[in-house]
C-alpha positions as CSV (number, residue, x, y, z in Angstrom):
1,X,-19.8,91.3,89.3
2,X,-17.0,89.7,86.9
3,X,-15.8,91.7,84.5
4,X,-16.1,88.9,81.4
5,X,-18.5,89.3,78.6
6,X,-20.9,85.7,80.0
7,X,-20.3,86.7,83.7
8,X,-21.7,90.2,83.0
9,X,-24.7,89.2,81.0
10,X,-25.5,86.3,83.4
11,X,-25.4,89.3,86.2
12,X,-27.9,91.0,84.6
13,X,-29.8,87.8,83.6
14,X,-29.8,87.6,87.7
15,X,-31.0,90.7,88.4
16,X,-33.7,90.8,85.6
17,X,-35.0,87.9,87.5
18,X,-34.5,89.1,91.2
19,X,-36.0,92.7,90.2
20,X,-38.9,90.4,88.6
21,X,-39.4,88.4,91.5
22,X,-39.5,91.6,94.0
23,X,-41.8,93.3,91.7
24,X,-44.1,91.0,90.0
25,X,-46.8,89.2,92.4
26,X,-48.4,87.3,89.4
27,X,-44.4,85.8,88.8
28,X,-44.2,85.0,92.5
29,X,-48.3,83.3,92.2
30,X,-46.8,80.8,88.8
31,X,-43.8,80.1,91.1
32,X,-45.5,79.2,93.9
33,X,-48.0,77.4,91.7
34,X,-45.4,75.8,89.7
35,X,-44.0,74.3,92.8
36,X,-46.9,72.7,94.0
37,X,-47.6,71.1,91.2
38,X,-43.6,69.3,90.8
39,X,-44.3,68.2,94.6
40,X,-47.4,66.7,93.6
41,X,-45.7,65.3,90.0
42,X,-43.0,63.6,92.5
43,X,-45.6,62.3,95.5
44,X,-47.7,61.0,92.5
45,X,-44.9,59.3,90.6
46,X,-45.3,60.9,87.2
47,X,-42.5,59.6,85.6
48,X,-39.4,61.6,84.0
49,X,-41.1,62.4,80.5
50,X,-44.1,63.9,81.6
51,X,-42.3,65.4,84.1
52,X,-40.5,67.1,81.6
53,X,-43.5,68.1,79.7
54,X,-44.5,70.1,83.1
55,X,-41.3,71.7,83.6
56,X,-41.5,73.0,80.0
57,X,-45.1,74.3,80.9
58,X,-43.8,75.5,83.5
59,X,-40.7,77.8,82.2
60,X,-43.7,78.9,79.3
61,X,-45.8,80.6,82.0
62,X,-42.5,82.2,83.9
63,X,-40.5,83.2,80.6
64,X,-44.4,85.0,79.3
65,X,-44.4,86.5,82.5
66,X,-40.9,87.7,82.6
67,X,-41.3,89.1,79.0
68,X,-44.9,90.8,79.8
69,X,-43.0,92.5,82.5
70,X,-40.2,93.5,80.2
71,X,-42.6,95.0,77.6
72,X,-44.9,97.0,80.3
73,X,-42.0,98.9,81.6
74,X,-40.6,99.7,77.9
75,X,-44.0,100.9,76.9
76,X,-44.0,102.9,80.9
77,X,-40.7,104.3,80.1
78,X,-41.4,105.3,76.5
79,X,-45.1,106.8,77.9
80,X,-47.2,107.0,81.3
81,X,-50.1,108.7,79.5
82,X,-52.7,106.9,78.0
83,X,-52.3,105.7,74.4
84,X,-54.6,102.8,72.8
85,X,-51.5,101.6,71.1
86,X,-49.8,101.7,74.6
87,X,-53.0,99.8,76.0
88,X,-52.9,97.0,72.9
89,X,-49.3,96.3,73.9
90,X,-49.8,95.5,77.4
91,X,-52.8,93.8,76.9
92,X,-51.7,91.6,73.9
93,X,-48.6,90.4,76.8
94,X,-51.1,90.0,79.4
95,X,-53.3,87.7,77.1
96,X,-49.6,85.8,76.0
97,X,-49.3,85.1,79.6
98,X,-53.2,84.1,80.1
99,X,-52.6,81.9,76.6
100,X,-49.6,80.0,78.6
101,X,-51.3,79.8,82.6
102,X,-54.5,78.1,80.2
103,X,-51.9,75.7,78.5
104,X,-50.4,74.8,81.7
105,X,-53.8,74.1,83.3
106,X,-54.8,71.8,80.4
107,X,-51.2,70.2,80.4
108,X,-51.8,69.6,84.1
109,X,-55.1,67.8,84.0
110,X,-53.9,65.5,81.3
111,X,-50.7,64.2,83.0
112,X,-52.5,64.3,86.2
113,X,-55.8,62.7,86.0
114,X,-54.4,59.3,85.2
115,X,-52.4,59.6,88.3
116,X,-55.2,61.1,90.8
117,X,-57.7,58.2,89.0
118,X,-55.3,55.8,90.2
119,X,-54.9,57.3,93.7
120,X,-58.8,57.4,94.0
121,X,-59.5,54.1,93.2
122,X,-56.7,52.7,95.9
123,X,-58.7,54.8,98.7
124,X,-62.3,53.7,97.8
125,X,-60.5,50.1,97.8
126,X,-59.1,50.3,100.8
127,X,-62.4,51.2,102.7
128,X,-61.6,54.4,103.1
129,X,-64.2,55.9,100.0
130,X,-64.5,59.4,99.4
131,X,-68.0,60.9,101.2
């Protein structure tokens, strides 16, 4: 790992992530998630500023659930018995990462349906209607 003060910190910026990523199923789900829906935003056309608008969705759901994971191992190293204030804290994250996945859904269908509208009405014109 380089010894300078950014090459350090982007080490461990890395291996928050990786440790994150080999950890955290829900992280890998938004990834996976998130991919599908840039293939579809690029097979559908959506052009570069909505695109945008979905990548920042997209890096809100992944940075909530990087900091949800952050904050559940703080409150696991500080305690692994049961406290209600322990309890509040790791719910309140999981509800900031459930606030962000409903955002991104909502984003979604309004850049999308436009886009699949479109894509509809070309296939029930072509003859080849939806049954």
């Amino acid at each position: 790992m380089p010894r300078g003060g950014f090459g350090r910190s982007l080490g461990y910026a890395l291996a928050g992530l990786a440790h994150a990523w080999r950890t955290q199923a829900n992280l890998r789900f938004h990834f996976g998630a998130a991919l599908l829906v840039l293939l579809a935003a690029f097979m559908l056309g959506v052009p570069a500023g909505e695109l945008s608008l979905l990548c920042l969705t997209i890096a809100l759901v992944l940075v909530a659930e990087m900091f949800n994971t952050a904050l559940e191992a703080v409150v696991d190293l500080y305690t692994r018995r049961y406290h209600p204030l322990a309890r509040v804290a790791k719910d309140v994250a999981a509800g900031a990462v459930l606030l962000a996945a409903i955002n991104a859904v909502v984003v979604g269908v309004l850049v999308f349906y436009p886009y699949l509208m479109a894509l509809l009405h070309r296939i029930s014109s072509a003859g080849g209607g939806i049954k």
